[in-house]
C-alpha positions in Angstrom: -23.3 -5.8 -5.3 -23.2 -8.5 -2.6 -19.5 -8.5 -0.9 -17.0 -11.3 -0.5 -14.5 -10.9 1.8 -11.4 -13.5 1.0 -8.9 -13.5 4.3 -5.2 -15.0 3.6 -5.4 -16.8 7.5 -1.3 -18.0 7.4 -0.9 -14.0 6.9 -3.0 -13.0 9.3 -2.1 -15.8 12.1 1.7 -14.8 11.5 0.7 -10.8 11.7 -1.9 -11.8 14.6 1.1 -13.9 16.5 4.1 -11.7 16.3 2.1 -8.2 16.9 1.9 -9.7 20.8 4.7 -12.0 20.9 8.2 -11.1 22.6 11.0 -13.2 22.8 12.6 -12.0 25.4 9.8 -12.0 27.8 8.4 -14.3 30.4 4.7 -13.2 29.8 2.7 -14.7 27.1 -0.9 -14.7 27.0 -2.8 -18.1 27.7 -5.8 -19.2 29.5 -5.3 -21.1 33.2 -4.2 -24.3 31.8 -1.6 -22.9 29.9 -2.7 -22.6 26.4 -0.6 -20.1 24.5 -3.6 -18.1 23.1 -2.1 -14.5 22.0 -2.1 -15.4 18.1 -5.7 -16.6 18.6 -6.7 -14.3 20.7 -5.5 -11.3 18.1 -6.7 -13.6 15.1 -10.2 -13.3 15.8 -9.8 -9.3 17.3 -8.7 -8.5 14.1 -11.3 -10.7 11.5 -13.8 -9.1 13.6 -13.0 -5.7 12.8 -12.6 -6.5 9.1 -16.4 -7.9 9.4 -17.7 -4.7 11.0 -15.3 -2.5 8.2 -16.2 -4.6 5.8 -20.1 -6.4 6.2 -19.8 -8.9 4.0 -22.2 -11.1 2.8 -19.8 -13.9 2.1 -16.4 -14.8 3.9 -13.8 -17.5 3.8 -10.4 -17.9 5.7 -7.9 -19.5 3.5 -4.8 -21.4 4.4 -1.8 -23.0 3.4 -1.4 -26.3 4.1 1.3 -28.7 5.1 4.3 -29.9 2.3 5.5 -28.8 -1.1 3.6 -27.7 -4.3 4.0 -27.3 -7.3 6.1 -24.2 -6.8 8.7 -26.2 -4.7 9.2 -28.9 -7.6 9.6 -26.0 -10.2 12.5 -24.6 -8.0 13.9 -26.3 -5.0 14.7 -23.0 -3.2 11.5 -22.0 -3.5 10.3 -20.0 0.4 13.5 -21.7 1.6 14.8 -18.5 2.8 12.1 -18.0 5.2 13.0 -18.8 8.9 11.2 -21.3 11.1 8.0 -19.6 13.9 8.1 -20.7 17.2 7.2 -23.9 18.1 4.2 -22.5 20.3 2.2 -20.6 17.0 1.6 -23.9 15.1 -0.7 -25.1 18.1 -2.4 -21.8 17.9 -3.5 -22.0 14.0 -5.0 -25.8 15.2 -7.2 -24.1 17.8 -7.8 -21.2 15.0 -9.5 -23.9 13.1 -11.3 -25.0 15.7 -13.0 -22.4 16.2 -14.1 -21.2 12.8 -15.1 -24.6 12.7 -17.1 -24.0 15.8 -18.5 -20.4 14.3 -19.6 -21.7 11.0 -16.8 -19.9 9.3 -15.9 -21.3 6.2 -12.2 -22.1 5.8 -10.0 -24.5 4.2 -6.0 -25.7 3.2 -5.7 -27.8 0.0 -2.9 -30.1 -0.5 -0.6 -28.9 -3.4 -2.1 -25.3 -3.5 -1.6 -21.8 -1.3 -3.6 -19.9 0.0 -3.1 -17.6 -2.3 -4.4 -19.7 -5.2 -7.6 -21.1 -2.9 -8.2 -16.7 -2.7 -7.3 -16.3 -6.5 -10.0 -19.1 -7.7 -12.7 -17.8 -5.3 -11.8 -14.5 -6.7 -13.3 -15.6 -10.2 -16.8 -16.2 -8.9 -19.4 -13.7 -10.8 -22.0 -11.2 -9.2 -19.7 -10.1 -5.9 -17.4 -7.6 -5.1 -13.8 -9.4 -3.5 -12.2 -7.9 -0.7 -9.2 -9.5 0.1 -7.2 -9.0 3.2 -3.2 -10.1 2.9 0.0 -8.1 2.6 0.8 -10.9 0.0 2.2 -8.7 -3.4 1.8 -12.2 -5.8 -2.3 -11.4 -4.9 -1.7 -7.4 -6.6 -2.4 -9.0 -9.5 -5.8 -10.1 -8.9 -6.8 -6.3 -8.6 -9.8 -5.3 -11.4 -12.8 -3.3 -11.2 -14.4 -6.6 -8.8 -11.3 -7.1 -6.6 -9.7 -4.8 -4.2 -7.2 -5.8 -1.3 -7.5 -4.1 1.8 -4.5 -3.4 4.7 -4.8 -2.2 8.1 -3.0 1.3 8.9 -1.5 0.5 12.3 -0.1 3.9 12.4 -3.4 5.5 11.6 -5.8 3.5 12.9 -7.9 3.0 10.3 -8.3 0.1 7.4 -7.0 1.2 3.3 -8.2 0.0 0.0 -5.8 -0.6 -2.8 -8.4 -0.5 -6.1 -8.0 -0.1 -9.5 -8.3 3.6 -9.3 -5.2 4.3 -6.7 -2.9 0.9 -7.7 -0.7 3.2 -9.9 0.0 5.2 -7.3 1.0 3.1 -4.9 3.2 0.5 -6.9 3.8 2.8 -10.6 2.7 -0.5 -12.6 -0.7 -1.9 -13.4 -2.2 -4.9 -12.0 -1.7 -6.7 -15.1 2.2 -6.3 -15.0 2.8 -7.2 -11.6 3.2 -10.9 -12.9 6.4 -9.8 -15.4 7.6 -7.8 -12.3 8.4 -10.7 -10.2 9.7 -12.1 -13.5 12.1 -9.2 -13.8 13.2 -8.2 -10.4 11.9 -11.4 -8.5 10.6 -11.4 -5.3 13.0 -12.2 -1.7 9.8 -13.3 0.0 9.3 -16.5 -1.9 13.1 -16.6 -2.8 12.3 -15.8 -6.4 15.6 -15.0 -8.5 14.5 -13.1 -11.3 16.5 -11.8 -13.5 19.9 -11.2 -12.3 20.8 -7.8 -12.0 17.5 -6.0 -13.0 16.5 -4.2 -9.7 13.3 -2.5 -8.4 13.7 0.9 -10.8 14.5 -0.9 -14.1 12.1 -3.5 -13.9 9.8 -0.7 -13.4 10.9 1.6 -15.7 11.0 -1.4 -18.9 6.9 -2.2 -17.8 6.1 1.8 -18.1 8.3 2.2 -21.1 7.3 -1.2 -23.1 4.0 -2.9 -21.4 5.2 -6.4 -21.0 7.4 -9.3 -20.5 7.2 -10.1 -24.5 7.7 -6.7 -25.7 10.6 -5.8 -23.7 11.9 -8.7 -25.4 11.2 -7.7 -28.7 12.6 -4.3 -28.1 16.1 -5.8 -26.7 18.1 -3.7 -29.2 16.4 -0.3 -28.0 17.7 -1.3 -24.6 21.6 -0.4 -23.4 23.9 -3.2 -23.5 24.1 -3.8 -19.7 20.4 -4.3 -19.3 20.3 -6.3 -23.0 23.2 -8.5 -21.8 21.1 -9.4 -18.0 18.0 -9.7 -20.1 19.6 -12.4 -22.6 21.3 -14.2 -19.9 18.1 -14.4 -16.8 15.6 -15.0 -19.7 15.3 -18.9 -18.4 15.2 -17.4 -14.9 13.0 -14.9 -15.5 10.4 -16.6 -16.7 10.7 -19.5 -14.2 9.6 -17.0 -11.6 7.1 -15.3 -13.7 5.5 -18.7 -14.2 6.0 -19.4 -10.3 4.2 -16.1 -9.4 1.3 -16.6 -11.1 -1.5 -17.8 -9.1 -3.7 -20.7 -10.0 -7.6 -19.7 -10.6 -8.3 -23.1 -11.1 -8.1 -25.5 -7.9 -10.9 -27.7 -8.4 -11.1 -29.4 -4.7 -12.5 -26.2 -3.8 -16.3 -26.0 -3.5 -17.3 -23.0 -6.0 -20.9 -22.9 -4.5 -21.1 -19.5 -3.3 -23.7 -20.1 -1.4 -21.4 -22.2 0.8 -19.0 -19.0 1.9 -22.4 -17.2 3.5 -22.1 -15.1 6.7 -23.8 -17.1 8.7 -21.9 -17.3 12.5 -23.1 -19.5 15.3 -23.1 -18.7 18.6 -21.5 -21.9 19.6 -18.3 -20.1 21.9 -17.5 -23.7 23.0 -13.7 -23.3 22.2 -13.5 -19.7 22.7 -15.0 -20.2 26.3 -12.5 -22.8 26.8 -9.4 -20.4 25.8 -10.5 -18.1 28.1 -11.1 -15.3 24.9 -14.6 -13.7 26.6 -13.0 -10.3 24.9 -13.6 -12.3 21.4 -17.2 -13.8 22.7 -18.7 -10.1 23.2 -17.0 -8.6 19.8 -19.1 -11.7 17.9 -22.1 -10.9 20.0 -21.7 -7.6 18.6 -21.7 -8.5 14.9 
């Protein structure tokens, strides 16, 4: 089976960026005119060791793009937690673009959607195996026998896949449940609530006992009075974020062709050459 690997680019600009980025330091890399190019720069190092772990035959970079979705007018607080990047990164994801524009890369940002959703609609197309790359928990629940997510181990050295087989092991729930998770417990990423009170352990321990979201609820009067008094009272809550969490397979502005998201990289280094990233220029030539 042909391979698709589906990259979350905010995550991987924002893991790219602050992996060489200190504060407190004078030195930043750029090129001689004084382009900030360290997020760039660690961008590309990293895609291009997830093409040579990976090989796929089909690739896409997805992004977020600027304002609110439908998320933010469910819940006003929605991501408002999260505090704001440096000035200097949002130039960096500009000349990002650039240069998958440059390499043939397919890429995109969709007004109203996430990256996440743009990865979790691709993720339906038939005939391919999806690899995606994001330390996002709301994409978990994309994981079947077709889809897997991959992480680097920075420790280790080495790239891990979390697949049907091992999920259990790594998170105790299923795939399938990771949805009614963030329902119960909520998520501090995305600012979602949950329900109040219900931490990691219960939530876990009502999905392994009862299955799902409905059931628990049909089984309130097994439950001890505590948890049967949250549950009654986040029940509106709960489910906001449950309906929050779930990602959209069905954003339509995206181009399903498959044939579009082919591996096929020029070797037009224009923008690359200009940033001064020759390091970047060989690892392609290499590919």
């Amino acid at each position: 089976m042909k391979r698709f690997l589906l990259v979350d680019g905010n995550y991987l600009m924002f893991q790219s960026f602050y992996a060489t980025y200190r504060p407190d330091s004078s030195y930043i890399m750029s090129n001689q005119e004084g382009v900030t190019t360290n997020g760039t720069f660690q961008f590309f190092n990293m895609l291009t060791n997830l093409i040579q772990e990976v090989r796929p035959d089909y690739l896409f970079i997805a992004f977020d793009a600027p304002g609110k979705t439908f998320r933010h007018e469910k819940l006003d607080s929605y991501k408002d937690n999260r505090v704001s990047a440096p000035v200097i990164i949002f130039d960096q994801f500009k000349w990002t673009k650039h240069i998958l524009n440059d390499l043939n890369i397919a890429h995109a940002e969709i007004v109203g959607a996430e990256a996440d959703d743009l990865i979790a609609t691709l993720s339906t197309l038939e005939d391919t195996q999806k690899i995606i790359y994001s330390a996002d928990k709301d994409l978990l629940q994309l994981v079947n026998e077709d889809i897997c997510i991959i992480k680097r181990n920075a420790r280790e050295g080495i790239f891990e896949y979390i697949n049907l087989a091992n999920f259990e092991s790594h998170y105790e729930i299923r795939p399938e449940q990771i949805i009614d998770y963030k329902g119960l417990f909520g998520d501090t990423s995305d600012n979602l609530p949950g329900v109040k009170g219900i931490g990691d352990k219960t939530a876990k321990k009502l999905l392994l006992q009862y299955g799902n979201w409905d059931t628990i609820y049909q089984n309130l009067d097994n439950l001890t009075p505590s948890v049967r008094k949250k549950l009654i009272e986040g029940k509106e809550s709960g489910e906001l974020c449950r309906e929050l969490a779930t990602l959209k397979k069905d954003v339509a502005q995206l181009n399903h062709n498959l044939v579009s998201y082919e591996l096929n990289i020029s070797d037009n280094y224009e923008t690359l050459e200009y940033l001064e990233l020759n390091r970047i220029i060989n690892k392609f030539e290499k590919i």
